[in-house]
C-alpha positions as CSV (number, residue, x, y, z in Angstrom):
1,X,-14.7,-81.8,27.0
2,X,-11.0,-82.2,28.4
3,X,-8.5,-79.9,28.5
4,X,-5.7,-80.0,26.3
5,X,-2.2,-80.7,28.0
6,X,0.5,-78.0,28.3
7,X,2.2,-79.8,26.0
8,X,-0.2,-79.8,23.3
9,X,-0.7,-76.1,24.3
10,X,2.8,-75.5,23.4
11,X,3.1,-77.3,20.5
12,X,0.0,-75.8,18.8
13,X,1.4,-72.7,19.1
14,X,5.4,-74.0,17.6
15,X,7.2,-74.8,20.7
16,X,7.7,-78.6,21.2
17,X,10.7,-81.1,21.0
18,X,12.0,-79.7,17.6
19,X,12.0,-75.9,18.8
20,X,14.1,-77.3,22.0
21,X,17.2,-78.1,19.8
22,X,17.7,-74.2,18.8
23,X,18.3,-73.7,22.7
24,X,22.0,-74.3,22.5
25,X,22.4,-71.8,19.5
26,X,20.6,-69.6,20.8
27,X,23.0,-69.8,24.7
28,X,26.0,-69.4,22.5
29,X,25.4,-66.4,20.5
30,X,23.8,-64.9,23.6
31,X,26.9,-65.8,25.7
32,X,29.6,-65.3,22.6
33,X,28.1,-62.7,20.3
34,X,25.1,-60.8,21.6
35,X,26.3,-59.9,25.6
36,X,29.9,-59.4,24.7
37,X,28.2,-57.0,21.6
38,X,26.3,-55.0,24.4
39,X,29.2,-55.0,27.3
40,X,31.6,-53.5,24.8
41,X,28.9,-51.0,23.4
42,X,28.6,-49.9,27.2
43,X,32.0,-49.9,28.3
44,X,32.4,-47.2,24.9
45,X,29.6,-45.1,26.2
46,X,31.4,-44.8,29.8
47,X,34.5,-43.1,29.3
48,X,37.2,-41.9,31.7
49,X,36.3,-38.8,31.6
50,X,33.9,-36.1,29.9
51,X,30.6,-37.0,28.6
52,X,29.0,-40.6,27.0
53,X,30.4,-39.5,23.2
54,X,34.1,-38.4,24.5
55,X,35.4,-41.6,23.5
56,X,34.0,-41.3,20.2
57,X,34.9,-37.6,19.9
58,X,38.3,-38.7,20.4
59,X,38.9,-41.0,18.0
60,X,37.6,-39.1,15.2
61,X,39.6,-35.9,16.6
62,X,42.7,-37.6,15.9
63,X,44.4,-37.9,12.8
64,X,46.7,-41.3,13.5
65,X,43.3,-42.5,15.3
66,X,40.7,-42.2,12.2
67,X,42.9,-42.3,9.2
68,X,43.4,-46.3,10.3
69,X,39.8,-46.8,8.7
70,X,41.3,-45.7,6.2
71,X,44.4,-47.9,6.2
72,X,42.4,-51.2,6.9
73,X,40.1,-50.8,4.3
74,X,43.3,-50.2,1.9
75,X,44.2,-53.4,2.8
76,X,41.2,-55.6,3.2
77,X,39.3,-54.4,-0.3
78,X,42.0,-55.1,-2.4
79,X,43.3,-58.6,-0.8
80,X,38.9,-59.7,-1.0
81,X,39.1,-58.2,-4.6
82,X,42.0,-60.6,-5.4
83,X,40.7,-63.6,-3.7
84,X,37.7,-63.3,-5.2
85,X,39.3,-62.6,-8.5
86,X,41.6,-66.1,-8.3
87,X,39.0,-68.1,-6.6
88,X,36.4,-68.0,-8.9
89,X,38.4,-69.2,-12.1
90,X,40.0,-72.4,-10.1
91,X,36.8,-73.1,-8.7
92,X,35.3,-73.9,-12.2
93,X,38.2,-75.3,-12.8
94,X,38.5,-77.3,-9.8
95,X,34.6,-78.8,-10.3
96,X,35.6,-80.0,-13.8
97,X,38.4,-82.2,-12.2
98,X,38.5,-86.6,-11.4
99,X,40.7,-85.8,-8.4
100,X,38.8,-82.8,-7.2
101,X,39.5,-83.6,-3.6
102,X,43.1,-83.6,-3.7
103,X,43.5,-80.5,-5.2
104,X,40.7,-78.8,-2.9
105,X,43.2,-80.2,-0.2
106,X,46.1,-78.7,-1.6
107,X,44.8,-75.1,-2.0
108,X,42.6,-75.1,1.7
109,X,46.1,-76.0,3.2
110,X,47.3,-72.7,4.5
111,X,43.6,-72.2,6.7
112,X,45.8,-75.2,9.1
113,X,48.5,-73.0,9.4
114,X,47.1,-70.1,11.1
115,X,48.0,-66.1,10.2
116,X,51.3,-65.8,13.0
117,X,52.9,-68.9,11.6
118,X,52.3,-67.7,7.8
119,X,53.8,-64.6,8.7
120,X,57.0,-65.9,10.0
121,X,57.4,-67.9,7.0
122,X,56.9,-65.0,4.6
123,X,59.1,-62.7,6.8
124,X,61.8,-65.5,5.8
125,X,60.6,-66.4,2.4
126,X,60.1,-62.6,1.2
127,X,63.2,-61.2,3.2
128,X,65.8,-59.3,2.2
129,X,68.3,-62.7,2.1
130,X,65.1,-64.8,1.8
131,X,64.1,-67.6,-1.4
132,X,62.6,-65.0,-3.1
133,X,65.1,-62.1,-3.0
134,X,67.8,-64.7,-4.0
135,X,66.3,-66.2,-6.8
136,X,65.7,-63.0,-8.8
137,X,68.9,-62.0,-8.1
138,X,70.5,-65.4,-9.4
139,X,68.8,-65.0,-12.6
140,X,69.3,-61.3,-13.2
141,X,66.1,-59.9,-12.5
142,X,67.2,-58.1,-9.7
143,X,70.2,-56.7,-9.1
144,X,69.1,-55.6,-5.2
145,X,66.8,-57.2,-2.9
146,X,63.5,-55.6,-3.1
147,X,61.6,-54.6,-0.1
148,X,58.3,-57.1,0.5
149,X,58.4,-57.0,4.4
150,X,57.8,-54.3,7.3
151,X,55.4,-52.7,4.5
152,X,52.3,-52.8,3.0
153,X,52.9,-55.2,0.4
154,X,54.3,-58.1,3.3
155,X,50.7,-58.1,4.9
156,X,48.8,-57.9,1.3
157,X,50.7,-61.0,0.7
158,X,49.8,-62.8,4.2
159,X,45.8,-62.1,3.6
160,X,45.8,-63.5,0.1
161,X,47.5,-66.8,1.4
162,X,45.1,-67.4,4.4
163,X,42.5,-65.4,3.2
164,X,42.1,-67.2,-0.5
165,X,41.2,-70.8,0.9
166,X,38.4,-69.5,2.8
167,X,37.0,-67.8,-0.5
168,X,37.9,-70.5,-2.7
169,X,35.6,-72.9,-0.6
170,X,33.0,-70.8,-0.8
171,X,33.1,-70.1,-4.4
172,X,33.4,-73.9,-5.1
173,X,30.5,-74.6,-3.0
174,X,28.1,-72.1,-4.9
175,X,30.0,-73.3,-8.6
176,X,28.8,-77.0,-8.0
177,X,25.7,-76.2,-6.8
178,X,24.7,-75.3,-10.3
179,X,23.1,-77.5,-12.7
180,X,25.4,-78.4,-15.4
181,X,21.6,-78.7,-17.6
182,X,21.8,-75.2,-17.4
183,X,24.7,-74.5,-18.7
184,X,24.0,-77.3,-21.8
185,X,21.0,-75.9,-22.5
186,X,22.4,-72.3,-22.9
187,X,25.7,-74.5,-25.2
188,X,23.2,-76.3,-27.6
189,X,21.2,-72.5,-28.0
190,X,24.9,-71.8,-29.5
191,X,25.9,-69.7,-26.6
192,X,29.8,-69.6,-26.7
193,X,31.6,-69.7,-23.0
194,X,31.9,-66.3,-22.5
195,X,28.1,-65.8,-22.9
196,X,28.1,-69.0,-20.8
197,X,29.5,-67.1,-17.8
198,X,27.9,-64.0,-18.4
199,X,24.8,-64.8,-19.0
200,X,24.1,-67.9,-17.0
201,X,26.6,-68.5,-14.2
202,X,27.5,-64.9,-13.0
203,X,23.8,-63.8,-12.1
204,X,22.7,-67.0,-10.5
205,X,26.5,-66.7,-8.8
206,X,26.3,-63.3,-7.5
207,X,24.5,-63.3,-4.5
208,X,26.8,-66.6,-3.4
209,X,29.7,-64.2,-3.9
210,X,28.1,-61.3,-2.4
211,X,28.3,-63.3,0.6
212,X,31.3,-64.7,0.1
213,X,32.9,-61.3,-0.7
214,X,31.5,-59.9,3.0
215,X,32.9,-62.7,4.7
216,X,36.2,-62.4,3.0
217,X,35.9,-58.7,3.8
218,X,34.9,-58.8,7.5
219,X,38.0,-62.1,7.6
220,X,40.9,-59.6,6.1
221,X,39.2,-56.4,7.9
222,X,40.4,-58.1,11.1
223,X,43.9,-58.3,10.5
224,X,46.2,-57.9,13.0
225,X,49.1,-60.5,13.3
226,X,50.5,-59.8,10.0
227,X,50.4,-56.2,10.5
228,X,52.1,-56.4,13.3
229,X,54.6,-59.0,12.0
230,X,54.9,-58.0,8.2
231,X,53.8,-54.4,8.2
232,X,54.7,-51.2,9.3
233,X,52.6,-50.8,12.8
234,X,53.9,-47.0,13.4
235,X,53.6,-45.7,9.7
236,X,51.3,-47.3,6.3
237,X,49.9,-51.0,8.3
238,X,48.6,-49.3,11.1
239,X,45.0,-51.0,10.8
240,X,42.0,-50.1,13.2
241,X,43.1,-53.4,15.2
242,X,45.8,-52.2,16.3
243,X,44.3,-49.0,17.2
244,X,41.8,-50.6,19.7
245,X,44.4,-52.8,21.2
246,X,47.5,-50.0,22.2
247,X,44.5,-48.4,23.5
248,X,43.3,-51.0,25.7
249,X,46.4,-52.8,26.4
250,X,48.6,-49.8,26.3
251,X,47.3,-46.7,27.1
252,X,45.0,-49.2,29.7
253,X,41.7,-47.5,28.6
254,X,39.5,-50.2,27.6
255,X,37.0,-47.7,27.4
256,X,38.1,-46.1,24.2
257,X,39.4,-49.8,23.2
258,X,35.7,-50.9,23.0
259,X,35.1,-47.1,21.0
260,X,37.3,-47.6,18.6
261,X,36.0,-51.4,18.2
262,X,32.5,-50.3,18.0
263,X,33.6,-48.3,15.1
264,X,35.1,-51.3,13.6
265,X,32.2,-52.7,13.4
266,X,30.4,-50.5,12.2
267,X,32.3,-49.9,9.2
268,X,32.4,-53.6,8.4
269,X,28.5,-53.2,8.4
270,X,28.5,-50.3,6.2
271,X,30.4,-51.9,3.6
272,X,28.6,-55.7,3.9
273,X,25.5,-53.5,3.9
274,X,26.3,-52.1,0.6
275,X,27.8,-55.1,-1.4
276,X,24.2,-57.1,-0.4
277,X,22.4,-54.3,-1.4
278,X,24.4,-54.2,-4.4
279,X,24.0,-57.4,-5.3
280,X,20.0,-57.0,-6.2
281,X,21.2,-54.8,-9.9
282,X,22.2,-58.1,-11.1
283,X,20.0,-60.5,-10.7
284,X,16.5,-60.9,-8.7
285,X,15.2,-64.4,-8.1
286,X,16.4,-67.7,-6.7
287,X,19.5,-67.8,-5.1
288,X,21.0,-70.4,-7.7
289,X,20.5,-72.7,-10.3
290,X,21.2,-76.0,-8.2
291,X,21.1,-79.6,-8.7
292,X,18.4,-81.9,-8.6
């Protein structure tokens, strides 16, 4: 009886011409995600001085160093909130339309324009003598500029314009991936549209924006041109970005850089931990209702 070849070795056991294509992934997130993951881990563990935690130690001994968490997530929940909040109503919307491309067009826009060149635009547009200031004040509603840059509100402002196209294509993907049977099935049981959305499209949609919300999250989390450009980087829009980069570029200690970036990520886990966890209270099953 012959032996079988190598390659019908290998492919009895999963590995032939099909298993080759996941090679290339698999070098990228290895050389883009996993090694820089462990390099910065280690640099953290190796500060300057004093033992393997000092960095860490540091960080959380220092008021203006830890209440950043603080100042990022004060940011980034309430601009994913609001996306989510305006996404998800144009999306149904938006499926129920002839010239559904064009307008999906229109609204993914900004994503082209990138976060500095947004925030040059709003620190024009939302100015003191900017379009906006102007315009109240020509019609009365104003009778002094209002202050919408160098502050919190300027940067809220940037994430919800580049932030909103990214969750809006996301929640249009899951919303047309649901049967519209569904949907006249519950209609010709007499279900009016509230009950529609409650209790047919918002449980088979919640685990699409679960994952929508993290990405969103983990997107505005992140934010650090339009802190620096539109906030207040010394006082309320000092973000955990910033933190890790005066310390690396700065204070040259790209030890305590990679700490406090290691802490950033670990506090985007936490919270995507705990909205997918979240997400099983309402609804277990399928993923979606989709077509065909």
């Amino acid at each position: 009886m012959s032996t079988p070849s190598l390659r019908h070795r290998l492919a009895a056991r999963g590995f032939d011409g099909t298993t080759l294509l996941v090679l290339p992934g698999l070098a990228v997130m290895l050389g883009l995600f996993i090694y820089p993951f462990f390099y910065g881990l280690a640099d953290s563990l190796m500060p300057k001085e004093g033992a393997w935690y000092a960095n860490y130690a540091a960080f959380f001994s220092d008021p203006f160093q830890y209440r950043t968490i603080a100042a990022t997530l004060w940011l980034a929940l309430p601009v994913t909130i609001v996306n989510l909040a305006f996404a998800v109503p144009i999306a149904f919307r938006v499926r129920l339309m002839t010239r559904q491309r064009l307008l999906t067009t229109i609204l993914v826009l900004p994503i082209t324009l990138g976060t500095v060149f947004v925030a040059d635009g709003l620190l024009t547009f939302l100015g003191p003598q900017g379009w906006f200031n102007r315009v109240l004040i020509l019609i009365g509603l104003l009778d002094a500029p209002v202050k919408l840059t160098n502050n919190y509100w300027g940067v809220f402002a940037s994430l919800v314009i580049t932030g909103f196209p990214f969750a809006f294509l996301l929640t249009l993907s899951y919303v047309t991936g649901i049967d519209p049977a569904i949907e006249q099935a519950a209609a010709t049981l007499g279900a009016s549209p509230r009950q529609r959305f409650m209790k047919v499209f918002l449980p088979l949609l919640v685990p699409g924006l679960a994952v929508t919300f993290c990405l969103a999250f983990v997107q505005a989390f992140a934010v650090f041109p339009s802190a620096v450009l539109l906030g207040a980087p010394a006082g309320p829009t000092r973000v955990i970005s910033i933190a890790a980069y005066q310390a690396a570029f700065e204070q040259y200690d790209h030890s305590l850089g990679s700490a406090i970036a290691m802490i950033m990520g670990a506090v985007e886990l936490i919270v995507v931990l705990i909205v997918l966890g979240g997400r099983s209270m309402f609804y277990r099953g399928p993923t979606g209702g989709t077509k065909g």
